[in-house]
Backbone as ProteinMPNN parsed JSONL, in Angstrom:
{"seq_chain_A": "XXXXXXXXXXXXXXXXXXXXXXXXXXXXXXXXXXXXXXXXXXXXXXXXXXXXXXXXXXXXXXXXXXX", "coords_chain_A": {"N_chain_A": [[9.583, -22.426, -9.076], [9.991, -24.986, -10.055], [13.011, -25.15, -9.973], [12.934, -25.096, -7.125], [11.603, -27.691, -6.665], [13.506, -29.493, -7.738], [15.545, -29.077, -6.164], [14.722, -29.624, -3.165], [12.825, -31.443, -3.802], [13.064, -34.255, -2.347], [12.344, -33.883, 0.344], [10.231, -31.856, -0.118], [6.949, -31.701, -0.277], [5.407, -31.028, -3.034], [2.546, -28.278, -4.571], [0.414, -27.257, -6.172], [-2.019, -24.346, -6.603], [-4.734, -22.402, -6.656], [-5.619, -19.281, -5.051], [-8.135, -18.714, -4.555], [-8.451, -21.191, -3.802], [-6.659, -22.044, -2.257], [-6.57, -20.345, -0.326], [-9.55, -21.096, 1.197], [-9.254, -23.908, 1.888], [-6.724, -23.763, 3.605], [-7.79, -21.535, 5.361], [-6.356, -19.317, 5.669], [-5.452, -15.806, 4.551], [-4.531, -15.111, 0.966], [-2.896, -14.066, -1.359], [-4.818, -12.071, -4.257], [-3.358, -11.176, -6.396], [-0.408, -11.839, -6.516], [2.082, -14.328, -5.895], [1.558, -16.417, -4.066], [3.272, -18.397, -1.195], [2.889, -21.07, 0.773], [4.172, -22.159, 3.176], [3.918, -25.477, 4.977], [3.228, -28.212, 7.617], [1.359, -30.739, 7.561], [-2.157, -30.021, 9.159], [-0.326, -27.809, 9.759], [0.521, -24.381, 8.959], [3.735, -23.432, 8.64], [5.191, -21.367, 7.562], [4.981, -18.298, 5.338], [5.356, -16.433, 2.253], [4.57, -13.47, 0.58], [4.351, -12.389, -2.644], [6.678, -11.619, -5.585], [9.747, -13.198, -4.826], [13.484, -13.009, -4.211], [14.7, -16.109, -5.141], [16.644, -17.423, -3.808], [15.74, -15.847, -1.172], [13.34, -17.388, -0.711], [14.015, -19.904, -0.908], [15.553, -19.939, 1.555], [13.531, -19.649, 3.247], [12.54, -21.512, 3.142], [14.316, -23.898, 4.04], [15.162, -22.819, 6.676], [11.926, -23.417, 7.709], [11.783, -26.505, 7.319], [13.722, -27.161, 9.348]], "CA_chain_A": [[9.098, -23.593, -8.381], [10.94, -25.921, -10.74], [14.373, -25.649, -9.101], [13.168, -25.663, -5.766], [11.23, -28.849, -6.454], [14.546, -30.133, -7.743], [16.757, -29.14, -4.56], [13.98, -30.231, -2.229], [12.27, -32.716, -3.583], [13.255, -35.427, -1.6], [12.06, -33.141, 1.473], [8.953, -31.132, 0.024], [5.756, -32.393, -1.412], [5.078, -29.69, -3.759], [1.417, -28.296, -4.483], [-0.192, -25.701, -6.338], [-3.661, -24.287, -6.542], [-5.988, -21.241, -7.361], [-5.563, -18.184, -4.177], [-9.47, -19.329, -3.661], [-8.7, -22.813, -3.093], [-5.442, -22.054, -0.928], [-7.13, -19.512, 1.407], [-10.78, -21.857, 1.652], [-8.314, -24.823, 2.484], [-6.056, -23.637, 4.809], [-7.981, -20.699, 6.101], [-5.912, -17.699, 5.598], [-5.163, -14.969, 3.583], [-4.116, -15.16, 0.073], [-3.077, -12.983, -2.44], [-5.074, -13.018, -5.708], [-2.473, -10.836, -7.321], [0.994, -11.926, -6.315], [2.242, -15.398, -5.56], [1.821, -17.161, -1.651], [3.591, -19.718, -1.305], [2.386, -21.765, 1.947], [4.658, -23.876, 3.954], [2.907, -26.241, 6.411], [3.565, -29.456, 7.818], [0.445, -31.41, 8.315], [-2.385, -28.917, 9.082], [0.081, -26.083, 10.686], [1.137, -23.435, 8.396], [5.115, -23.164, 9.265], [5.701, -20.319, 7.028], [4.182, -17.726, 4.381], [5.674, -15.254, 1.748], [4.047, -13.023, -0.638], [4.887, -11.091, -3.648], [7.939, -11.874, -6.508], [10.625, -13.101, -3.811], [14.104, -13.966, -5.123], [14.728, -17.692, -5.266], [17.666, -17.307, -2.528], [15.285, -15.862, -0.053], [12.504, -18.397, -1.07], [15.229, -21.438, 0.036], [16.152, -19.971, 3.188], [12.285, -19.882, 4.057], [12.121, -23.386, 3.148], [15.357, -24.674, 4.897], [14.438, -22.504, 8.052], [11.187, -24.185, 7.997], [11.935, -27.902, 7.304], [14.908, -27.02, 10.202]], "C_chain_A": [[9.813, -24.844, -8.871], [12.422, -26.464, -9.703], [14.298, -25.727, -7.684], [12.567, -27.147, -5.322], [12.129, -29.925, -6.919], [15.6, -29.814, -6.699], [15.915, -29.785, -3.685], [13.113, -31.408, -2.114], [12.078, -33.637, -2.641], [12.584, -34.691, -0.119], [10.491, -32.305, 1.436], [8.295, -32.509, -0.515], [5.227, -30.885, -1.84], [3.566, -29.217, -4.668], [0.811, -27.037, -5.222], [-1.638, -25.438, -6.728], [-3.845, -23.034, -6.503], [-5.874, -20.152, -5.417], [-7.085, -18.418, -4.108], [-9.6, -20.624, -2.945], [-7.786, -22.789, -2.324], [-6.041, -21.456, 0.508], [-8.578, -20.59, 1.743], [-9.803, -23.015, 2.34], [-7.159, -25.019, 3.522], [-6.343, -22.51, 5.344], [-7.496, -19.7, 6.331], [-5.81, -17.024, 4.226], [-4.514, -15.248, 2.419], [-4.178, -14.418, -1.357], [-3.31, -13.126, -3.701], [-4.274, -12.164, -6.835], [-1.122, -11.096, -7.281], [0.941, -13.442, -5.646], [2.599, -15.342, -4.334], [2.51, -18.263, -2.145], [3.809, -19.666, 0.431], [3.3, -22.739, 2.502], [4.551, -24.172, 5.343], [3.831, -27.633, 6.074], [1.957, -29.767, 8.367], [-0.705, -30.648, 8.13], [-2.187, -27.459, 9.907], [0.448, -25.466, 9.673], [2.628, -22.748, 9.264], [5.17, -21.36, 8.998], [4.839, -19.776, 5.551], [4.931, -16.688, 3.667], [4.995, -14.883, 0.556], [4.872, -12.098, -1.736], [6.416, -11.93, -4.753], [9.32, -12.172, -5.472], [11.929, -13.554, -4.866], [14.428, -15.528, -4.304], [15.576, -17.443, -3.517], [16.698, -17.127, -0.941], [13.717, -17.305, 0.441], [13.284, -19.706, -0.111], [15.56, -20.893, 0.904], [14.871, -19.955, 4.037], [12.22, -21.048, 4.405], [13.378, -24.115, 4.179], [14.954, -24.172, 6.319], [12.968, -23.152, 8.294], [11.513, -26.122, 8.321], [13.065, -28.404, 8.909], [14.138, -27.675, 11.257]], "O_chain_A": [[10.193, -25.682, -8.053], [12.735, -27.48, -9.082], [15.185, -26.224, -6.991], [12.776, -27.724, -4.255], [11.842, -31.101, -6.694], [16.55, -30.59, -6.592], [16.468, -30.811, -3.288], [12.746, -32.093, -1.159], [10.973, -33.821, -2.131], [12.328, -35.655, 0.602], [9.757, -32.112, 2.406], [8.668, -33.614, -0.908], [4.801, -29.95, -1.162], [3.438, -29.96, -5.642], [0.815, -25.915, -4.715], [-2.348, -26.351, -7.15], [-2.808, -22.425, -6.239], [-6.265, -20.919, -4.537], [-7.286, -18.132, -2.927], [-10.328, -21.047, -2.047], [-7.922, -23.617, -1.423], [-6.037, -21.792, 1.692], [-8.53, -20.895, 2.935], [-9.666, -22.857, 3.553], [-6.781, -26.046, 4.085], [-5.389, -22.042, 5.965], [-8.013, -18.974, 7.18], [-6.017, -17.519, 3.118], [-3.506, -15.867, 2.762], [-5.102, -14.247, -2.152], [-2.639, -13.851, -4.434], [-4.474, -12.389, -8.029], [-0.506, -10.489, -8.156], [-0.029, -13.786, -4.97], [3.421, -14.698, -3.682], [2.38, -18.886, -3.198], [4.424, -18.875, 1.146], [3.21, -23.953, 2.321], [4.856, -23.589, 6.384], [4.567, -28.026, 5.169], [1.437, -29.203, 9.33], [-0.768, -30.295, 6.953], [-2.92, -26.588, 10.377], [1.034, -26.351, 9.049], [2.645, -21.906, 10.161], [5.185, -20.438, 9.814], [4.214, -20.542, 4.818], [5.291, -15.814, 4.455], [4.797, -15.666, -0.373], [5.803, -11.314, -1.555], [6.996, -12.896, -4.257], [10.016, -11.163, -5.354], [11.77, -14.17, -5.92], [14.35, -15.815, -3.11], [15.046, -17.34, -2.41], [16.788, -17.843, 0.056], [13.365, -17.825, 1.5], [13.066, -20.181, 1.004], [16.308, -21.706, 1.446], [14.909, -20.169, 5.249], [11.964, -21.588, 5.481], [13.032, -24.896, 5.065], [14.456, -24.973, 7.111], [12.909, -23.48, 9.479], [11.429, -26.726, 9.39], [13.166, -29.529, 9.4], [14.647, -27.872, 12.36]]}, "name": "protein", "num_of_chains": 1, "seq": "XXXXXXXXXXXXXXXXXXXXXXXXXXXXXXXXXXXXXXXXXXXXXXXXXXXXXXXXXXXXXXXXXXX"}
């Protein structure tokens, strides 16, 4: 999360929180054993991946989203 909040910064707002308070707050699914990471604009949910991803595919979620 580090280096993608240093490539994106200027582009994300970066957020983290408890797999009870992600799914009560934006209403879906969330895994309480493997890392979600949620990307929304606003309250839409763009994009979602679970599980140990590598970084590479992580930033092409995020650039295809922000796109």
């Amino acid at each position: 999360m580090a280096q993608l909040r240093r490539e994106f910064g200027a582009q994300l707002q970066v957020a983290t929180s408890s797999p009870s308070d992600a799914a009560q707050s934006w209403r879906t699914w969330v895994s309480a054993t493997q890392p979600t990471l949620l990307v929304r604009r606003g309250e839409k949910i763009l994009a979602m991946a679970i599980g140990c991803l590598p970084l590479r595919e992580l930033e092409q979620l995020i650039v295809h989203s922000l796109g």
